[in-house]
C-alpha positions as CSV (number, residue, x, y, z in Angstrom):
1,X,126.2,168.7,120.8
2,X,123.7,165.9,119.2
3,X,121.4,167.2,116.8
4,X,117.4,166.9,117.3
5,X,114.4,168.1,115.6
6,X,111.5,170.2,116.5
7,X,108.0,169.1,116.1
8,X,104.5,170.5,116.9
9,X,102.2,168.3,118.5
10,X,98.1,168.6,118.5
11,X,97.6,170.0,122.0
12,X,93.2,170.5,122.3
13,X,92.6,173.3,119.7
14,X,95.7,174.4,119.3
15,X,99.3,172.9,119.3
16,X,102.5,173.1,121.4
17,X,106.1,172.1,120.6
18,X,108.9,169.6,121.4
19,X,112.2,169.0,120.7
20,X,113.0,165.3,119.5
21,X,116.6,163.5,119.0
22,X,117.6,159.6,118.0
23,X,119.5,157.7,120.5
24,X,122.4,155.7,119.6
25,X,120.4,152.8,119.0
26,X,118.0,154.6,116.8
27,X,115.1,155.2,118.9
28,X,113.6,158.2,119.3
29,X,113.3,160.3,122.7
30,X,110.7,163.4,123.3
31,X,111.7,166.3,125.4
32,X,109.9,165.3,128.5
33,X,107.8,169.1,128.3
34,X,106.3,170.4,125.4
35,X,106.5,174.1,125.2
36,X,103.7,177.0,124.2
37,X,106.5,179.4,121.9
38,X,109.1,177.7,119.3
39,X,111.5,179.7,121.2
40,X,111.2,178.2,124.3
41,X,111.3,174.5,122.7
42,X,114.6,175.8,120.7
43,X,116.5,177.5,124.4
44,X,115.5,174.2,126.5
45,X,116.8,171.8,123.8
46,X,120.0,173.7,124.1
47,X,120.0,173.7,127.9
48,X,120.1,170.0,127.7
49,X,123.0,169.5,125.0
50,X,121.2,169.6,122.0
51,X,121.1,172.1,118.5
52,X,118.0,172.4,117.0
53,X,118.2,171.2,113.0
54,X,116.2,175.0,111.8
55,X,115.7,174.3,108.3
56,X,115.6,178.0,106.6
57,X,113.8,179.1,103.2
């Protein structure tokens, strides 16, 4: 599995999240959805062959 990241993004008043990965030749590629929970951004990211970088404290 390739590694991505998740980021928020400003979404009206609030904000929604998307998973983010760099291609081979370093650009960067969105998830094509953004998603309402952190969970939901975390499952589809999975579903499409990628594992979430969770940074823990």
């Amino acid at each position: 599995m390739k590694s991505c990241d998740i980021r928020h993004i400003e979404d009206k008043d609030s904000f929604r999240w998307k998973w983010v990965h760099q291609r081979d030749d370093g650009t960067l590629e969105e998830s094509p959805e953004s998603y309402g929970l952190f969970y939901e951004c975390v499952v589809a990211a999975r579903e499409c062959g990628f594992e979430p970088q969770l940074k823990t404290h």
